[in-house]
C-alpha positions as CSV (number, residue, x, y, z in Angstrom):
1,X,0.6,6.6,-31.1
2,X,0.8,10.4,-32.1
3,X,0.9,12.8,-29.0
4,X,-1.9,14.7,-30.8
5,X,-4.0,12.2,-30.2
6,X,-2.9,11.4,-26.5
7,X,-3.4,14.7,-25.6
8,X,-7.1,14.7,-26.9
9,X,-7.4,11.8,-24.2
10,X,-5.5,13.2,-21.9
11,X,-7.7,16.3,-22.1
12,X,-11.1,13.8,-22.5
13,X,-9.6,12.0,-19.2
14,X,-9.3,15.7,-17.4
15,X,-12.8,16.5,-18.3
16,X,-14.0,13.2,-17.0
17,X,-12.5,13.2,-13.6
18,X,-12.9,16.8,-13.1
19,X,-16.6,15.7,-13.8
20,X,-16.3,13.0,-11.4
21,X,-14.5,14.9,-8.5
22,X,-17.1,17.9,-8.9
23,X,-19.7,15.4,-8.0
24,X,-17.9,13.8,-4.6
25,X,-17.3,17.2,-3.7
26,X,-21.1,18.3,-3.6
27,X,-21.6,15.1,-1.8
28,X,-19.8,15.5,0.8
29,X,-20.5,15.8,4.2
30,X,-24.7,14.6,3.2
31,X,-24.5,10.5,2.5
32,X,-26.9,8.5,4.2
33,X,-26.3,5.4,2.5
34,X,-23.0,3.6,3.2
35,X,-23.0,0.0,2.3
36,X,-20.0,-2.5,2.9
37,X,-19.2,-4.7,-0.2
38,X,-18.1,-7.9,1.2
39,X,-15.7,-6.6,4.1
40,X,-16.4,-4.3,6.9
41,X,-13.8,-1.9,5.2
42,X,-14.8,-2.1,1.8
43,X,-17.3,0.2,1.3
44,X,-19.5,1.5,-1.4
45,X,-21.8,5.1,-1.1
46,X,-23.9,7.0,-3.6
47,X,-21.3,9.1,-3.9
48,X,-18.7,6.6,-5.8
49,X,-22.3,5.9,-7.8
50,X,-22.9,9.2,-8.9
51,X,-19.2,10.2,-9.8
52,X,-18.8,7.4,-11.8
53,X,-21.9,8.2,-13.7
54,X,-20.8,11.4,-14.0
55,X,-17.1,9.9,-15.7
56,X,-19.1,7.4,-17.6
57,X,-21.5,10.8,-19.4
58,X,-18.0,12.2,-20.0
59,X,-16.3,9.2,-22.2
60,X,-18.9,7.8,-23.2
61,X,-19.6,11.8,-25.2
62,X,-16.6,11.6,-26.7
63,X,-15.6,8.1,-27.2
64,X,-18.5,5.9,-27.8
65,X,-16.7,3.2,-29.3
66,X,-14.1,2.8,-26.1
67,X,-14.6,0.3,-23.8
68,X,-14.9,1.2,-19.9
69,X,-14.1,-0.7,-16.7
70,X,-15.7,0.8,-14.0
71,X,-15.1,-0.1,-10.1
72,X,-18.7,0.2,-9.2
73,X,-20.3,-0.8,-12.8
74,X,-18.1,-3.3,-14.3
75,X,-17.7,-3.8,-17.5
76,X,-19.3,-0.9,-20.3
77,X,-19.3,-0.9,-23.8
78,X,-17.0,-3.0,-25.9
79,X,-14.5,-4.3,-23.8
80,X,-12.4,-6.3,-26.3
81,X,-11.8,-2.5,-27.8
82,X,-7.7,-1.5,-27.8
83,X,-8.9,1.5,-25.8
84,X,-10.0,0.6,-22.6
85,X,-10.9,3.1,-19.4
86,X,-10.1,2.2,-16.1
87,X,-12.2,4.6,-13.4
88,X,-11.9,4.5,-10.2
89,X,-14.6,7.2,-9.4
90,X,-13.4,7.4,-5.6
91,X,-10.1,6.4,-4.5
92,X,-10.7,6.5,-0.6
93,X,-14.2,5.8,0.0
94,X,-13.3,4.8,4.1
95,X,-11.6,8.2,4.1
96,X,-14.7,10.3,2.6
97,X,-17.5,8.5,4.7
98,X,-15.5,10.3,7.8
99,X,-15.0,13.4,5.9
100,X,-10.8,12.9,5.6
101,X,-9.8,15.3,2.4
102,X,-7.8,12.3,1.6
103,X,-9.3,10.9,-1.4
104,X,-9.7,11.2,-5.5
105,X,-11.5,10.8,-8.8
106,X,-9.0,8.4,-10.6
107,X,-9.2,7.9,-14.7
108,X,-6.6,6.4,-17.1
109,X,-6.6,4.8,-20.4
110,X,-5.1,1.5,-21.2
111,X,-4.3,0.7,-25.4
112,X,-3.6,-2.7,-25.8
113,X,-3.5,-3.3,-21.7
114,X,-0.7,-1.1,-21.1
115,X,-1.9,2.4,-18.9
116,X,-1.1,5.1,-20.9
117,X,-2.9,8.0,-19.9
118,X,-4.0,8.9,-16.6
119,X,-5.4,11.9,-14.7
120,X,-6.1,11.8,-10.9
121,X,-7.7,14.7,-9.1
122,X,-8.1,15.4,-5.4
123,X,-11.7,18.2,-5.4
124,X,-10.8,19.0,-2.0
125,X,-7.2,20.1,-2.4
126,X,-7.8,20.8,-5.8
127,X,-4.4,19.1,-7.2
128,X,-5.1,17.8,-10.4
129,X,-2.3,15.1,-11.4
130,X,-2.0,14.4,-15.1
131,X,0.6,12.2,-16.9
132,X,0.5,10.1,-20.9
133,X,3.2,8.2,-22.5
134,X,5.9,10.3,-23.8
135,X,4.5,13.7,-22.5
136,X,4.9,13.9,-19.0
137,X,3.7,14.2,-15.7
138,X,2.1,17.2,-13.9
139,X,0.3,18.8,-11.1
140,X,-2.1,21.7,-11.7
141,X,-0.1,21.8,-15.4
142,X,3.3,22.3,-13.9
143,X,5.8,19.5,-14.6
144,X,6.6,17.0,-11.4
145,X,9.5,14.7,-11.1
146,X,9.8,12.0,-8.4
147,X,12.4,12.4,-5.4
148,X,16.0,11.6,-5.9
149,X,16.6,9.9,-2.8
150,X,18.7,6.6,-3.4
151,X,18.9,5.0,0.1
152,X,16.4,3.1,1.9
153,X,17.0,4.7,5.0
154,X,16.7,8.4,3.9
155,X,12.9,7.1,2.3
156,X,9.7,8.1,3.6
157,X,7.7,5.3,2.1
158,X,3.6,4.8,1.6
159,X,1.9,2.2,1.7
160,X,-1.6,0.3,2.6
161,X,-3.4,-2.6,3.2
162,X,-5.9,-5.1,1.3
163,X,-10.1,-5.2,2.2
164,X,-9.4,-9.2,3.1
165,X,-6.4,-8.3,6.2
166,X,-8.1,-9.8,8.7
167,X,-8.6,-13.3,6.9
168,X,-5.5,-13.7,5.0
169,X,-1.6,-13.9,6.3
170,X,-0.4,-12.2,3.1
171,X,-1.6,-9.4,4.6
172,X,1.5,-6.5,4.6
173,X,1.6,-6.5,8.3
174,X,5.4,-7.5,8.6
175,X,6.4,-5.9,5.6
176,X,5.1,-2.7,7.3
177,X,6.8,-3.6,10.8
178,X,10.5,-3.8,8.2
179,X,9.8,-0.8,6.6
180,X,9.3,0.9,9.8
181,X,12.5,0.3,11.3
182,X,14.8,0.4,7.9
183,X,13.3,3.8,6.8
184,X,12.5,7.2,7.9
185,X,8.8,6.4,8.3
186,X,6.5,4.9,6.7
187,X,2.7,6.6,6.0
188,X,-1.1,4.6,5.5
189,X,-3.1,7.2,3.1
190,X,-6.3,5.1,2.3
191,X,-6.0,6.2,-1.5
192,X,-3.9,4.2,-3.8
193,X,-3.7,7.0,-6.5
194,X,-2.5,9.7,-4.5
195,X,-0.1,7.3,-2.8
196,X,1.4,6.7,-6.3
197,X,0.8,10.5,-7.3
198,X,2.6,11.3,-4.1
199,X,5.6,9.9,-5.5
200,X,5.2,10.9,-8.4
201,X,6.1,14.8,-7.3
202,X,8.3,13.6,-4.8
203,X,6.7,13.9,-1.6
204,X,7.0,9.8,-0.9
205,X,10.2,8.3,-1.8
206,X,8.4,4.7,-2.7
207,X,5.1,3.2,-2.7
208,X,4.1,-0.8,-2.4
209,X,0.5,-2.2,-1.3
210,X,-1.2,-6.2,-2.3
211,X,-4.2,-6.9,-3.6
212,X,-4.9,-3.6,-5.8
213,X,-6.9,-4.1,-8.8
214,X,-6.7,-2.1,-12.1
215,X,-8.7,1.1,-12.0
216,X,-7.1,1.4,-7.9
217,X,-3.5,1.8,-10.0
218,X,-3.6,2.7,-13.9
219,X,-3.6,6.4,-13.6
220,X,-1.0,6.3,-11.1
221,X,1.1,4.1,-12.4
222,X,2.1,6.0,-16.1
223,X,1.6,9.4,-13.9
224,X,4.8,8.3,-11.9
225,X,6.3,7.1,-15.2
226,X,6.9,10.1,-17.1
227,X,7.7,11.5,-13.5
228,X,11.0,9.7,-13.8
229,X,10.0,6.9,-11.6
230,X,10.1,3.0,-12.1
231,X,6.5,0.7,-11.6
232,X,7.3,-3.1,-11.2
């Protein structure tokens, strides 16, 4: 794909999560509806509602004919389409219930299933990750590069831990407990996309977590790619 036209996404996706973030902002701190979907920490608010609304307004202005895979709406517009957005409208939901400035607006753009935009932006701190295939990653427009530390025990490492811990073994618990003693410490966020754009600018030496689903990663993942670092 031309980088012309990635960069109109990449602007589109900016617009959209800035959109999105703007909203949880001006929420904070007021919610008096906090609902658990399915596990007592999985939890939904009016907040992630209106910021994906507010994302949703956004693409669905400028790209009508894109499809859109929302956490909290499902599936919008044609979802068979090559361009398909993956929004995670708040990454951190547990974290901004209790007011912890630990938590994002997260949008990226699959083409053909493969993540190749993504924008992730934190209203509190105001960092504003953005990354697209071939063009780089950044923070607040200046260009980020992971951490060039080659040794597990010189890592700081981030991680977290699946809605369904408490039912299932595969759980993370004694990966957590290795990590721990093989590393220089290991850190529990509560926001998948900042974990990844963490290490994307090199403040985290390595992320891993189970039982993410698309919109929890996309950005993320091509944001620490053209940072230099490797997603398997």
């Amino acid at each position: 794909m031309m980088s012309e036209e990635l960069e109109k996404f990449l602007d589109i996706a900016t617009e959209a999560a800035l959109a999105g973030g703007g909203f949880l902002k001006s929420c904070l701190g007021k919610l008096e509806d906090i609902q658990e979907k399915g596990s007592p920490g999985n939890l939904v608010t009016e907040a992630d509602k209106g910021a994906e609304a507010a994302v949703v307004k956004v693409l669905q202005r400028h790209l009508p004919d894109h499809g859109i895979l929302g956490e909290e709406s499902g599936e919008l517009g044609d979802t068979s389409s090559k361009y398909l957005w993956a929004i995670d409208p708040l990454d951190g939901t547990t974290n901004y219930t209790h007011q912890l400035p630990i938590f994002a607006c997260s949008v990226a753009l699959l083409i053909e299933g493969v993540p190749e935009v993504g924008v992730v932006f934190n209203p509190i701190s105001n960092e504003l990750f953005r990354g697209a295939k071939g063009l780089g990653a950044t923070l607040n427009r200046q260009p980020i590069q992971v951490s060039e530390t080659t040794t597990l025990e010189s890592s700081l490492l981030v991680t977290g831990f699946a809605y369904d811990r408490r039912e299932t073994p595969d759980n993370n618990y004694a990966e957590v407990c290795y990590m721990c003693h093989s590393t220089r410490g290991v850190r529990r966020l509560g926001s998948a996309s900042l974990d990844l754009c963490f290490v994307a600018c090199g403040r985290f030496d390595g992320y891993w977590e189970r039982g993410l689903s698309p919109w929890d990663v996309a950005a993320g993942v091509i944001i620490v790619e053209e940072a230099g670092g490797k997603v398997t």
